[in-house]
N, C-alpha and C positions, 0 to 999 in steps of 0.2 A: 715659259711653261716647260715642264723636264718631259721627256720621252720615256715610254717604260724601256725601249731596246726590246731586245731580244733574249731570252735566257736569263736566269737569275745569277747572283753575283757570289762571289763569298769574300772574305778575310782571309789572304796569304801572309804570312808573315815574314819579312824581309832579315833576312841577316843581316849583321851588323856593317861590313863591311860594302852590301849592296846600297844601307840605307845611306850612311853617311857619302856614296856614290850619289844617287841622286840628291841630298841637300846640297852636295857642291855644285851642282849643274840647275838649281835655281838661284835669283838674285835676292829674294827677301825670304823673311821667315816672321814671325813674333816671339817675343822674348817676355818669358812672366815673369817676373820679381816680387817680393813682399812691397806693403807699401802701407806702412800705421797696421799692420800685420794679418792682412787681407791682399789676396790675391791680384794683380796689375799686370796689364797685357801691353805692349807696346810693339806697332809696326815696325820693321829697321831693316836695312838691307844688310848681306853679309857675302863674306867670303870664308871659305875653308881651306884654312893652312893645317898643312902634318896633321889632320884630322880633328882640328879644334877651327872653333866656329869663331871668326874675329868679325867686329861691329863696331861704331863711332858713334864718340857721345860729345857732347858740348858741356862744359864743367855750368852749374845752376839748373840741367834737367834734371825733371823726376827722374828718368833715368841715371843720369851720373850721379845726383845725391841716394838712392836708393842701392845701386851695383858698384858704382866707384870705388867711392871709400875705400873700401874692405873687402875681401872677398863674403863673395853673397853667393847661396846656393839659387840658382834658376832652373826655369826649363826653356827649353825654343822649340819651335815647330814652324815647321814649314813641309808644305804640298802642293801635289798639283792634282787639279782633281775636274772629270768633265764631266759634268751635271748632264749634256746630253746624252754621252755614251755608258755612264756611272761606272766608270775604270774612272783608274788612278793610285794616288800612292800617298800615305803623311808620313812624317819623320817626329819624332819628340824626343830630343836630348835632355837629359837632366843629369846638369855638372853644378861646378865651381866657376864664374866669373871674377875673373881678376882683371885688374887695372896694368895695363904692361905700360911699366916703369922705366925701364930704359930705353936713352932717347933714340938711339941707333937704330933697336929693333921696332918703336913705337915708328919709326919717320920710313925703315921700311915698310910695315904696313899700311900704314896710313896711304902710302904711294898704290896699295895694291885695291883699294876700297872707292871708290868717291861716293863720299853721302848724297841723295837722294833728296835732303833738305836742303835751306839757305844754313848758312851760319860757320865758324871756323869748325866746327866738330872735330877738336884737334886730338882729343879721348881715344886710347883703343883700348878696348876690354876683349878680354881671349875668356873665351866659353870650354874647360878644360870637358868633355863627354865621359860621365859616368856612368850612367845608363841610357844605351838608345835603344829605342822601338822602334821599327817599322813596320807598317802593313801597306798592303797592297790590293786596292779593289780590283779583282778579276775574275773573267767570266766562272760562271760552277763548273763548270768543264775541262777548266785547264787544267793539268797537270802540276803539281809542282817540277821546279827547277827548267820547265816549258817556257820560254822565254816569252813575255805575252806585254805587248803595250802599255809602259807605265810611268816613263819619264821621257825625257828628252830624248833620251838618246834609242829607247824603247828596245 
């Protein structure tokens, strides 16, 4: 059962640079793709290199046959959010997924990820960030640029 807390809340809006701060200090996010050209959500853990979102796929997923191939326009989102306290924080990128193609930089990454599933998930798709959002649920009282509890590192 959620708690009302105390004080009402508002929508902060996160700069870019804050927001892409917190998605790399969580380990999952989800990632939407077309799929028979309707909307597909899939859970996946991730890392953030040089500001793009890198994730592993296994060649025969919906995932790899839908973002693989070709570069495919996504979004991903990932938060953290506390239904007791109703602080918190989401992110939503919407870029370009590409398939990284050389094996050098693919077997670096790869080394910096470990999936979450069974399987060889030998794939790595780099999420280039075109447009990010971020908001920030925090109390109505705060100030902006008020530093106020919202990720890990708060």
């Amino acid at each position: 059962m959620y708690q009302n807390g105390t004080g009402g809340r508002r929508l902060r809006e996160l700069p870019e640079t804050e927001a892409l701060r917190l998605l790399a200090e969580v380990p999952f996010g989800r990632i939407v793709f077309t799929r028979h050209a309707l909307p597909a959500i899939r859970p996946v853990n991730h890392v953030v290199v040089d500001g793009r979102i890198v994730i592993r796929s296994s060649p025969g997923t919906i995932l790899s046959s839908h973002v693989a191939p070709a570069e495919a326009v996504v979004a991903y989102e990932a938060d953290e959010l506390d239904g007791h306290e109703r602080l918190g924080w989401s992110v939503i990128v919407t870029g370009v997924a590409r398939l990284v193609t050389d094996p050098e930089e693919a077997a670096q990454l790869r080394g910096m990820l470990t999936p979450w599933v069974a399987g060889e998930m030998e794939q790595v798709i780099r999420i280039h960030p075109e447009i990010v959002n971020g908001f920030a649920l925090v109390p109505a009282d705060a100030r902006d640029g008020e530093r106020t509890k919202i990720g890990p590192a708060g």
